[in-house]
Each structure stands twice: as structure tokens, then as C-alpha cells.
C-alpha positions in Angstrom: 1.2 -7.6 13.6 0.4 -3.7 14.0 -2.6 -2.8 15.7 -5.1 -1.0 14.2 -5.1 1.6 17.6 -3.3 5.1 16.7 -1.9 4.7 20.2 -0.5 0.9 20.1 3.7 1.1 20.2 4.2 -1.7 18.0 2.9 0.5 15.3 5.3 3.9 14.0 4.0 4.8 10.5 7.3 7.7 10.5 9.8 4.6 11.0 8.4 2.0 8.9 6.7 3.4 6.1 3.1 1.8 6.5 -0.2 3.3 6.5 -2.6 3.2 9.1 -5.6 0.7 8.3 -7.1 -2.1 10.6 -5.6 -5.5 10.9 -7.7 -8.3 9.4 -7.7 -12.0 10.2 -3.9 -13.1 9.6 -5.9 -15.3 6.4 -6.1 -12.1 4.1 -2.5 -11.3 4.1 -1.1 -11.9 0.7 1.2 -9.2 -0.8 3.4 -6.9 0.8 1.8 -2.9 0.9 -1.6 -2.4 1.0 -4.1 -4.9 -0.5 -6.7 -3.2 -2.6 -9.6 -2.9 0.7 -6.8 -1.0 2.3 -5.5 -3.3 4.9 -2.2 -3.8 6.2 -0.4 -7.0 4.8 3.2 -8.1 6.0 6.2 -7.7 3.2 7.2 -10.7 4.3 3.9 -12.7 3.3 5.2 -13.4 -0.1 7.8 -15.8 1.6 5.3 -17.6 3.5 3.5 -17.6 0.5 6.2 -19.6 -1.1 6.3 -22.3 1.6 2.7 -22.6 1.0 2.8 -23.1 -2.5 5.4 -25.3 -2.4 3.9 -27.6 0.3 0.7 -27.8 -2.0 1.6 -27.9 -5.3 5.2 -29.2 -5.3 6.5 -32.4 -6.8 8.1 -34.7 -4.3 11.3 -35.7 -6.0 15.2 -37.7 -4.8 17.9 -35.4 -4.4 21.7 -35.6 -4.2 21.6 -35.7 -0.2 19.1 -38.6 -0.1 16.7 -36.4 1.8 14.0 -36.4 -0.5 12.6 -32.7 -1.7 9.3 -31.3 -2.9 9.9 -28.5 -5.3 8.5 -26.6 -7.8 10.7 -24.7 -10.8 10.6 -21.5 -11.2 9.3 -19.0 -8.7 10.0 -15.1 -7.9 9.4 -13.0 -4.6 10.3 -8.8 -4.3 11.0 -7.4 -1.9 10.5 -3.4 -1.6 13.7 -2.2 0.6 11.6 1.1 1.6 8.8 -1.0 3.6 11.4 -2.1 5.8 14.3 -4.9 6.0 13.3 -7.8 4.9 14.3 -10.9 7.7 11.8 -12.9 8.7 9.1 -12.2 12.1 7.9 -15.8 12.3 11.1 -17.4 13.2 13.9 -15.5 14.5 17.0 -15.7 12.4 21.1 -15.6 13.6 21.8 -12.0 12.2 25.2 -12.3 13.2 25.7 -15.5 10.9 24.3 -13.1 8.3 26.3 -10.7 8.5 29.5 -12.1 8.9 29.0 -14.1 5.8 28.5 -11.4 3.6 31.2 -9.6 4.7 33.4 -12.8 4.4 32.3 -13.0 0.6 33.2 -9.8 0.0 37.1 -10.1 1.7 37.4 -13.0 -1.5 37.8 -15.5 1.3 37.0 -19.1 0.8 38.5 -20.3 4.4 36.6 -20.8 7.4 38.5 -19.3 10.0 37.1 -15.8 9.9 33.4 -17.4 10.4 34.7 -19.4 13.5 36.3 -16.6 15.2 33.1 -14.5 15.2 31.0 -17.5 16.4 29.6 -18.4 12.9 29.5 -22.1 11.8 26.6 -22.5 8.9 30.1 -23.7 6.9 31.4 -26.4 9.0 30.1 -29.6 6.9 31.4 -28.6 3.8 34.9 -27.4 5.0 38.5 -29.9 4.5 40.4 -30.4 7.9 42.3 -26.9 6.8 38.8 -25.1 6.8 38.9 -24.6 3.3 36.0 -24.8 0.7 38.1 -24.4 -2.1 37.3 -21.2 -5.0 33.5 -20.7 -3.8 31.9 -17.6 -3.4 34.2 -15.0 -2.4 36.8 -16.3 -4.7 34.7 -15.7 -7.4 33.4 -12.6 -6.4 36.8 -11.1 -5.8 38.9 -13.1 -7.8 38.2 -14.7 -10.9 40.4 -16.1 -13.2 40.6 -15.4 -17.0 42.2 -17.8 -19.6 45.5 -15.2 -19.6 46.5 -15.6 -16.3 45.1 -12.2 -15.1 42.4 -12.7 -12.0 38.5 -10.2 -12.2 37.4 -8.3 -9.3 33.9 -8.6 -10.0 33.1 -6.7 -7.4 35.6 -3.9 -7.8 34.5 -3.8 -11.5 30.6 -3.3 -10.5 31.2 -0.3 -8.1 33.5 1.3 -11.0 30.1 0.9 -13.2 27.6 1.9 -10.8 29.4 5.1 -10.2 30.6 5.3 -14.3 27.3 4.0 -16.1 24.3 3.2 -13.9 22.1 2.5 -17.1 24.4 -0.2 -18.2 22.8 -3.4 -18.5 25.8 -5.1 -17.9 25.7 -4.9 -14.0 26.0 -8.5 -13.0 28.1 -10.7 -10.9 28.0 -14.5 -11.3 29.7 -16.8 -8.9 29.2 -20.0 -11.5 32.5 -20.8 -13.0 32.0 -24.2 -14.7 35.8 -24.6 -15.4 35.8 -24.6 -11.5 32.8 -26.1 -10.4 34.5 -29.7 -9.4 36.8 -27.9 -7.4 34.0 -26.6 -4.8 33.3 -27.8 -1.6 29.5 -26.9 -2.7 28.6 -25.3 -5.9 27.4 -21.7 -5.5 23.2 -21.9 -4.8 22.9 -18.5 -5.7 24.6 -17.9 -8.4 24.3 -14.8 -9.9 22.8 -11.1 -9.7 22.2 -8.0 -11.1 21.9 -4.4 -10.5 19.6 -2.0 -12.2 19.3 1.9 -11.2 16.2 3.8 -11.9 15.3 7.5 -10.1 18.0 6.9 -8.0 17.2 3.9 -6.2 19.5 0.7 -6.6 17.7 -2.5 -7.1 19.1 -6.1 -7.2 17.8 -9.5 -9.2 19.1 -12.7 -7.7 18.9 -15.8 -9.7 19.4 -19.2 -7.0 19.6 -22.1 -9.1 19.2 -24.3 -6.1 16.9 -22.9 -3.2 16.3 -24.5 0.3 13.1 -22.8 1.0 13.1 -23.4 5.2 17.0 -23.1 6.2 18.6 -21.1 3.2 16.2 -18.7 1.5 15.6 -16.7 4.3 19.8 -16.2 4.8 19.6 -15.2 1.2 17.0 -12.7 1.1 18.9 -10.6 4.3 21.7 -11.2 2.7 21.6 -10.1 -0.6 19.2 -7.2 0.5 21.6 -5.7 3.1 24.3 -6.2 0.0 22.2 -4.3 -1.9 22.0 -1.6 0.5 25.3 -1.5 1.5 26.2 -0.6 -2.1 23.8 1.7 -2.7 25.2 3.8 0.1 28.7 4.2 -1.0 27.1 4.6 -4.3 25.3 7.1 -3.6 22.1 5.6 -4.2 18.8 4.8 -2.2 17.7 1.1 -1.6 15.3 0.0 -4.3 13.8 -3.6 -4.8 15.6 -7.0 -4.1 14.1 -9.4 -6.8 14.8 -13.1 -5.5 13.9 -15.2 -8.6 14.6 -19.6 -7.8 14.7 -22.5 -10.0 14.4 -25.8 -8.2 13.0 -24.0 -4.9 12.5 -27.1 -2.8 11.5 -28.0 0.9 13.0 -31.1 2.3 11.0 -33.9 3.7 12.4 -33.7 6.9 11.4 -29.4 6.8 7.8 -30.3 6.4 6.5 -30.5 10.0 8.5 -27.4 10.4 7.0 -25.3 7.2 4.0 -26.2 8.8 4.7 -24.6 12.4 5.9 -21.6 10.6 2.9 -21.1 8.4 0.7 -21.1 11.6 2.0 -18.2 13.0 1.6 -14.4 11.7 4.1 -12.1 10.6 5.1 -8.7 12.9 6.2 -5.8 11.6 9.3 -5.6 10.1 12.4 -4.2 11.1 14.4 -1.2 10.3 18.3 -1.9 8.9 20.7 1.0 10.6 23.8 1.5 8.6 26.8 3.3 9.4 26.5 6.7 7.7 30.1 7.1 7.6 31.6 3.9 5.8 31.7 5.3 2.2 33.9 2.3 1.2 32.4 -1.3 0.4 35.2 -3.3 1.9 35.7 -1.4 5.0 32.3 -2.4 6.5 33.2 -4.1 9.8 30.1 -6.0 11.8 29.6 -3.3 14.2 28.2 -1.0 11.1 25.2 -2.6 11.1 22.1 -2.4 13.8 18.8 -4.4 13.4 16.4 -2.1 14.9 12.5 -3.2 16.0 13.5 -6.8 15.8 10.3 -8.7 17.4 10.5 -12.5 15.6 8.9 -15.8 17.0 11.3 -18.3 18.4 13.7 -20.1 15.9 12.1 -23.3 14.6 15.2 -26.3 14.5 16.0 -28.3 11.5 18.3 -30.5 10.2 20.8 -29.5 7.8 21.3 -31.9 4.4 24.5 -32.2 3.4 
């Protein structure tokens, strides 16, 4: 949490974009910017928010893993790229697993060997003794297939718009292919998402029909925000908003002990995301384009996984 001392080195207004203003009691942060008495509230509250909500409001309800959920339906969170990158201070998160799986969606690949060689393994329960997970994301993304035989790079097709029409309204990529749905290892969670340009700044809208608020939202919102700023570079473009917008956004029973750890503690400032200036091309990123810098985050908080 910055201090509200012009001298204290946890605080750089020219890095991260916030102004100056003493720190209140960790109970007043609501919103990310400046709330309207002028005090400094973390981007990342609106997250925490969620978890709060959640925990208070939700309906406890069966699920398909026999876990039991509380959930609400229908809930949305931005996130404005500018203020900083938007991964999580009060538990620290595997950036590498991050990484690596976005870049694995974007090679169309729907094996798991690429994750294991570089140490990530958040796909191991759902993968066949091949390592395969049969046409999920990246298949999609890269690869799907029409009626006439011919197979969409969604992907491909999105840069040629950006760069083509930024106004259209047609900037979307969904990974939902009912004809397919049977055939997936685990139906795609977040499913689809949509770009809108506006003064130059690329924004992104996710709709995640499915959303497991502890383990998988905070993946999501790194994810698709370092996607989203990834294309705005070889775009052209500067990072706008990510939009995250959930239908059934859920906390497992077995998460609620943790929620509640995580909610205790208070949010740092956020990080800044370094890119490599030089890659111009989507699908030549490689991990060692990408630098977390500032990272201070609370130790991880363990939870089981329901499969």
C-alpha cells in the first residue's frame, strides 16, 4: 500500500500513474483511481470486492464436480490498463504459468507438452494419457472449422480488422463451438471477447460463462489483459480497459476459508507489465518478452483444484 510520505520508495507517481494523497484505513478502498475524498484506492479492489460479494450474498448451490459452489449471476469488473497491470498483490500468482498459457493458445495448440516443458501444469487433470485436451482453446482460436471444409484463424482475422477497420463492431473471438463442445476435455470458461478502439487505446470485453472466483479469475484477468496489450502493440495501439464481465461467478466451498484469508489482507501497489518493444508480430512473442516489474504480492494462499 503506498505511503502517504513524498519520500517512501514503494510509492513512484512517474511509473505508476497514481496521485499522491494519504492512505486511509485499508476499509475505504472500493474502486480503482481516486475515490471522490481524494484517497488512493487499489485497482485491484474491485476483485476483492467480488469475493466479498460473493461470500455475502451468493446462493450456495451443487455443481458438476460435487464440490458445492456459492455464486451469484452476472457480475462485471474493469480494469484500466494505464493504472498499472492488473495481477493480484494479496496473493502472489505463477506468472510463468500465465504466460506460457497464453502464448500456448495463441500457437492453436491443444496438447500439453509445450506447458510441461516450461514447468507449467494447471492442465494436467484434464489431459488423455497423449496430453491431449482435444479442440479447446487454441484450436478454436487458430483453427476453426466451417461447414465447407475450410478451417478460421480467428485470430489472424482480428489483427487483419484491427489494422483494416478499428470501428467495426465485429471484433470478437469466441472459443464456444457447440458442434464441438462433447469433444473437450473441458468446455471453454471464458468463452468469448471483444475488442473496441476509441482515441487510440485498445480495450477488451471478456464474457466467462463459468468463473472460479479464487483459483481461475485471477489467471484470467492477467491473462486476457497482457493479450490485450500484446495486440495493441503490434497494432499500433495503446492499452485501454480490460472489461471482465461473469455469469455463474462462483466460490467453492472448500475456497471459503481461503477467500477469507485473502480478504484480510490489503492490496500493494500494482505492477508495471515491460514488453518487448521490438516484437511487432503477435505470434513471435517468446516468454522472455515479457518482465513483471515492482512485483510485491503476499504469499500464495493453497487450494484444491475441482475437477
Amino acid at each position: 500500500m503506498p505511503s502517504s510520505s513524498e519520500n517512501s520508495p514503494a510509492f513512484d507517481p512517474q511509473r505508476s500513474g497514481e496521485i499522491e494523497a494519504p492512505v486511509p484505513d485499508a476499509g475505504v478502498f472500493l474502486y480503482s483511481g481516486l475515490n471522490r475524498i481524494g484517497f488512493w484506492i487499489s485497482p485491484m479492489r474491485t476483485y476483492l470486492d467480488l469475493l466479498q460479494h460473493v461470500l455475502d450474498n451468493g446462493v450456495d448451490r451443487g455443481d458438476r464436480t460435487g464440490t458445492g459452489t456459492r455464486s451469484v449471476f452476472g457480475y462485471q469488473m474493469r480494469f484500466n490498463l494505464e493504472e498499472g497491470f492488473p495481477v493480484l498483490t494479496t496473493k502472489k500468482l505463477h506468472l510463468r504459468s500465465i504466460i506460457h498459457e497464453l502464448l500456448w493458445f495463441l500457437k492453436g495448440d491443444t496438447n500439453i507438452a509445450y506447458l510441461k516443458e516450461n514447468g507449467v501444469s494447471i492442465w494436467d487433470e484434464w489431459a488423455d494419457e497423449n496430453g491431449d485436451l482435444g479442440p479447446v482453446y487454441g484450436y478454436q482460436w487458430r483453427s476453426w472449422p466451417a461447414p465447407d471444409g475450410r478451417h478460421i484463424d480467428q485470430i489472424a482475422n482480428l489483427l487483419k480488422m484491427l489494422h483494416g477497420n478499428p470501428n467495426s463492431r465485429r471484433l470478437i473471438v469466441s472459443a464456444w463451438n457447440p458442434a464441438l463442445v462433447d469433444e473437450m476435455a473441458l468446455p471453454p470458461c471464458h468463452c468469448l471477447f471483444q475488442f473496441y478502439v476509441a482515441d487510440g487505446k485498445l480495450s477488451c470485453q471478456l464474457y466467462q460463462r463459468s468463473a472460479d472466483i479464487f483459483l481461475g479469475v485471477p489467471f484470467n484477468i492477467a491473462s486476457y489483459a497482457l493479450l490485450t496489450m500484446m495486440i495493441a502493440q503490434v497494432t499500433g495501439l495503446k492499452p485501454g480497459e480490460f472489461v471482465h464481465t461473469l455469469g455463474d461467478a462462483h466460490i467453492y466451498a472448500n475456497h471459503f476459508d481461503q477467500a477469507r484469508e485473502q480478504l484480510a489482507r490489503t492490496p500493494k501497489k500494482l505492477p508495471q507489465m515491460w514488453i518487448n518493444p521490438d516484437v511487432k508480430d503477435l505470434f513471435a512473442f517468446r516468454f522472455e518478452d515479457f518482465r513483471l516489474e515492482g512485483y510485491e504480492a503476499d504469499p500464495t494462499i493453497k487450494a484444491p483444484i475441482a475437477v
